[in-house]
C-alpha positions in Angstrom: 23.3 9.2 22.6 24.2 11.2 19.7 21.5 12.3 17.1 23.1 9.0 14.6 23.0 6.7 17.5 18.9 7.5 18.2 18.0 7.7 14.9 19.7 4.0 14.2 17.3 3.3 17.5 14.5 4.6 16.1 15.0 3.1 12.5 12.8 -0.1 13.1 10.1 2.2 14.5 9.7 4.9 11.7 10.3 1.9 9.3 7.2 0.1 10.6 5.4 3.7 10.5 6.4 3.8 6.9 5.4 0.8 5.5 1.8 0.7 7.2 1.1 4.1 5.4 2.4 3.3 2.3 2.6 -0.4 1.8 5.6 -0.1 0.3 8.4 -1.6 2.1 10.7 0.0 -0.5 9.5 3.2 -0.8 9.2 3.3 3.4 13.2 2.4 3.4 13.5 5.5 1.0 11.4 7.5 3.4 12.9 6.8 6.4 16.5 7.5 4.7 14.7 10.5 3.7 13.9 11.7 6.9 17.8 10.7 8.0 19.2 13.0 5.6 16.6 15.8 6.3 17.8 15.9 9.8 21.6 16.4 8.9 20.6 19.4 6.8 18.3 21.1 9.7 21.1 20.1 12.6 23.7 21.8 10.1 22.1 24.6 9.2 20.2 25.5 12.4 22.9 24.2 14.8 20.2 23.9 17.4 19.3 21.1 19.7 15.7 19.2 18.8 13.9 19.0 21.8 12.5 15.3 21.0 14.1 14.2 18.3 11.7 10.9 18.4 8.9 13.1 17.4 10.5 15.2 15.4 11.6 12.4 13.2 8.3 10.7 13.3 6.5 13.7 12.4 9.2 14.3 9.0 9.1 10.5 8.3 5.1 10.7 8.6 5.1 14.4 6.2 7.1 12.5 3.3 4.4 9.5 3.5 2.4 12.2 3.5 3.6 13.8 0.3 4.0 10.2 -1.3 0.4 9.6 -1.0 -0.6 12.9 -2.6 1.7 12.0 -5.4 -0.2 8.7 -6.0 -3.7 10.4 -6.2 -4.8 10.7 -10.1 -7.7 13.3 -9.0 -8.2 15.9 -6.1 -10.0 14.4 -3.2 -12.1 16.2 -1.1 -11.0 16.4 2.5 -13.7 15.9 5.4 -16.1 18.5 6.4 -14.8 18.8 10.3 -17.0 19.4 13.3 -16.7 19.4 16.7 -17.9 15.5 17.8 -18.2 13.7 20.8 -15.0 11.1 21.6 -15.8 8.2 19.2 -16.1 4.6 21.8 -14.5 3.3 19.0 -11.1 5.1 19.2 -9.6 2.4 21.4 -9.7 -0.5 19.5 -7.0 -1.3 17.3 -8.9 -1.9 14.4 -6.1 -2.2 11.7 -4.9 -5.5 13.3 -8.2 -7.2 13.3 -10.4 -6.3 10.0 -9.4 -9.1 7.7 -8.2 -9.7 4.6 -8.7 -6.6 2.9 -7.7 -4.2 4.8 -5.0 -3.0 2.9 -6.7 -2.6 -0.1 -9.8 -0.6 2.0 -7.0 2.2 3.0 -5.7 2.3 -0.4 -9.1 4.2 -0.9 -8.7 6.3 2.0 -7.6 9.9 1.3 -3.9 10.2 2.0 -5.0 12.2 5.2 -7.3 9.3 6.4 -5.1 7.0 5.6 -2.2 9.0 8.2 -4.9 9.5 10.6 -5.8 5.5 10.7 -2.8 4.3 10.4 -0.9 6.2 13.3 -3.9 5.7 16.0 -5.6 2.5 15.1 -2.0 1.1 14.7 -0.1 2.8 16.7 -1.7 4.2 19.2 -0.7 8.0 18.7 -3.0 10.3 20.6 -5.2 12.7 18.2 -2.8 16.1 19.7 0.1 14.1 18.2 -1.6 13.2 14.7 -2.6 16.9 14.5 0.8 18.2 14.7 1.8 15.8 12.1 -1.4 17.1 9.1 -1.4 20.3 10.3 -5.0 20.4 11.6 -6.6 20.5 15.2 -7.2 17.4 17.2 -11.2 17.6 16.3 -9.8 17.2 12.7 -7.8 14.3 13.3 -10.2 12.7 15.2 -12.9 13.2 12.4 -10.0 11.9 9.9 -9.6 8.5 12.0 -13.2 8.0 12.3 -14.4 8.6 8.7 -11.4 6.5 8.0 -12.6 4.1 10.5 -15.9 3.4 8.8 -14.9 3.0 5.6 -12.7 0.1 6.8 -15.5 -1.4 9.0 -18.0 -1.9 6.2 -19.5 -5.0 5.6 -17.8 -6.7 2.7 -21.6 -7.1 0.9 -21.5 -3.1 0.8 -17.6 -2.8 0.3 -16.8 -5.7 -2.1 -13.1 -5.1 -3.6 -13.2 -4.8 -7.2 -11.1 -7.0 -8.7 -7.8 -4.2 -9.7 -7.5 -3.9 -6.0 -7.4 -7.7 -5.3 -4.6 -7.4 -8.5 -2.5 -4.6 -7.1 -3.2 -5.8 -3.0 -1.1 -8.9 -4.5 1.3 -7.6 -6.7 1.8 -4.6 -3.3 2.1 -7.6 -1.2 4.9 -9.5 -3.5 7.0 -6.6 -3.9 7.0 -6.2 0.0 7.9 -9.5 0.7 4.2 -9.6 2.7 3.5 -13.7 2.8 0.6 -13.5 5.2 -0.8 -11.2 3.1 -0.3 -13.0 -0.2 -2.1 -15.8 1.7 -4.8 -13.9 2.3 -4.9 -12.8 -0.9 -5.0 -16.2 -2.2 -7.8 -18.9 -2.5 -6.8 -22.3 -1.1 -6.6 -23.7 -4.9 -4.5 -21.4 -6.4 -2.7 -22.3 -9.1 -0.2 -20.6 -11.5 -0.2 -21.6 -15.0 2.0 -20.1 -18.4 1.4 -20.6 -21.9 3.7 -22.1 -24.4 5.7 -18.6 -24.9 5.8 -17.7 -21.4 7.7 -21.0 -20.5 10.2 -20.4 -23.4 10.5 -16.8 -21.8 11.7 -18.6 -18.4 8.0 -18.8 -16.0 7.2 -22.0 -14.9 4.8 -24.4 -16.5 2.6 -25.2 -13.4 2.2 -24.4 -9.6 -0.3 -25.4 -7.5 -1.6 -24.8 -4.2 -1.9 -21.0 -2.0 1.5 -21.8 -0.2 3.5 -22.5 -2.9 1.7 -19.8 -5.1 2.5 -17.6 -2.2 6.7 -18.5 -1.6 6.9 -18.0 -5.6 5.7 -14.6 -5.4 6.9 -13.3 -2.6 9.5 -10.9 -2.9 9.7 -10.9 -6.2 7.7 -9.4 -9.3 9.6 -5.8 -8.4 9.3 -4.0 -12.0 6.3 -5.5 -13.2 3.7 -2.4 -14.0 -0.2 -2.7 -13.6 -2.3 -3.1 -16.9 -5.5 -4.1 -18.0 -5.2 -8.2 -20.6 -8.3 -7.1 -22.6 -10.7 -5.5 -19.8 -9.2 -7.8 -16.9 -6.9 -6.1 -14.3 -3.5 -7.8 -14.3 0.1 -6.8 -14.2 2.9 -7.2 -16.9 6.8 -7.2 -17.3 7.8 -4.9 -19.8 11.3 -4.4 -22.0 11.8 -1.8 -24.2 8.7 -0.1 -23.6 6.5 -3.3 -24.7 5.0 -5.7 -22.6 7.1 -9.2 -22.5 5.4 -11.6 -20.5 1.8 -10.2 -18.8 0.1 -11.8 -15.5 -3.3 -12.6 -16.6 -5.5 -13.2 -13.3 -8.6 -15.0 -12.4 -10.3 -13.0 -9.2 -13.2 -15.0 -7.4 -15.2 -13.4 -4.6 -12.4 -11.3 -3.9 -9.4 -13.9 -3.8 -7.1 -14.5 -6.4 -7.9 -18.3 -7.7 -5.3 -18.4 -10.3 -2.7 -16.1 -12.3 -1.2 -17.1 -15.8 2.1 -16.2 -17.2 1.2 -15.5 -20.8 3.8 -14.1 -23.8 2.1 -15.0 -26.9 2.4 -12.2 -29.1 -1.9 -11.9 -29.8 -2.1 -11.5 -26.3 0.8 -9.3 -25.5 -1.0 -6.7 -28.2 -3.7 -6.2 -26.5 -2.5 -5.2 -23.3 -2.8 -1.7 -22.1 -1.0 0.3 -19.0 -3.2 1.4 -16.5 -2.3 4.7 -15.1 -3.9 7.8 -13.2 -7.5 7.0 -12.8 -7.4 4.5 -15.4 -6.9 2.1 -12.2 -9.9 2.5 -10.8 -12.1 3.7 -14.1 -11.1 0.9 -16.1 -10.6 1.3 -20.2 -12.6 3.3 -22.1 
């Protein structure tokens, strides 16, 4: 095959690669396209052969998440101290598929180098030489990476409870992704959607009840709406012109989101703020 033909095989692959890391499907398409049109510039100006050209895109595909993850960190993180350890009993187990309901919003915490680390052995199985190659670092490293990672991820939800802006932004990341297991997840079984009297004029609907139905209105959609604080409550908000137009007011209970409400009444529309940077996790003020 030529290089087109086993990247087009490899698409799905690096695609699935992209979106774990990011939880973005979006962004991962851009990635992966990315990493496509990074190889046509090295084949054309190197004219030499790639010996594996399955790792070589998995390790450029992997880099840009990479880079992408930096970009989304308001403040420098310290990367782990890194020692030589013993193999970790616990490197086997494919942990990502089994924690629950938050995981995604647990490795949204992660450092960006955790996060790669996690994500490519604990859900896909790549060998700590491999992961290495990818962050620059010696297998020890990696290993380390993955296992700090690990226990973050492990912690009991009494010592790890989300706060309620990453229950927000788990279910606005899932809608945009088009994730409907995890918007069900997200969800308490009574869910309900509501809108006030200027929101419904605006085009949201009145009333929806129940976590399915909640779930099939949401998913896939909600693509430009921004995160903001309604007052000191983590929510999310369409806005034109700069301004917000109709905000997503949410009620968070034990973790779950138990009900969201479309409101565009002007009082309430000036009081909402963006949250950027470190705002996210710092709150207002």
């Amino acid at each position: 095959m030529d290089q087109t033909e086993i990247f087009e095989a490899e698409r799905p692959r690096l695609l699935s690669i992209a979106t774990r890391v990011l939880a973005d499907h979006a962004e991962a398409e851009d990635v992966v396209q990315q990493a496509w049109l990074r190889l046509e510039r090295t084949v054309s100006r190197d004219q030499t052969a790639i010996d594996s050209l399955p790792a070589w895109l998995t390790t450029v595909t992997t880099r840009l998440c990479l880079d992408r993850l930096r970009a989304r960190t308001p403040v420098p993180v310290d990367e782990v101290d890194v020692a030589e350890t013993a193999p970790d009993p616990a490197d086997d187990v494919a942990l990502a598929d089994t924690v629950g309901i938050a995981l995604q919003a647990v490795i949204d915490r992660l450092t960006p180098r955790e996060r790669v680390a996690f994500v490519l052995h604990d859900s896909f199985g790549f060998e700590f030489a491999t992961i290495a190659a990818v962050l620059d670092t010696t297998p020890a490293a990696a290993r380390k990476l993955a296992s700090r990672a690990r226990s973050k991820v492990a912690q009991p939800a009494a010592e790890d409870a989300l706060a309620d802006w990453e229950v927000v932004d788990a279910f606005m990341a899932a809608a945009r992704g088009g994730d409907l297991d995890r918007l069900l997840q997200l969800l308490a079984p009574d869910a309900v959607v509501g809108a006030d009297e200027a929101a419904i004029l605006a085009g949201t609907p009145a009333s929806i009840e129940g976590r399915g139905e909640v779930a099939a209105f949401f998913n896939g959609s909600a693509h430009a709406a921004l995160p903001v604080f309604v007052d000191d409550r983590p929510g999310s908000a369409w806005f034109h012109r700069g301004a917000a137009a109709v905000v997503f007011d949410f009620t968070v209970e034990r973790g779950r989101v138990a009900g969201i409400t479309f409101r565009a009444d002007p009082h309430v529309l000036g009081r909402v703020v963006r949250r950027t940077g470190a705002a996210v996790k710092a709150g207002p003020g």
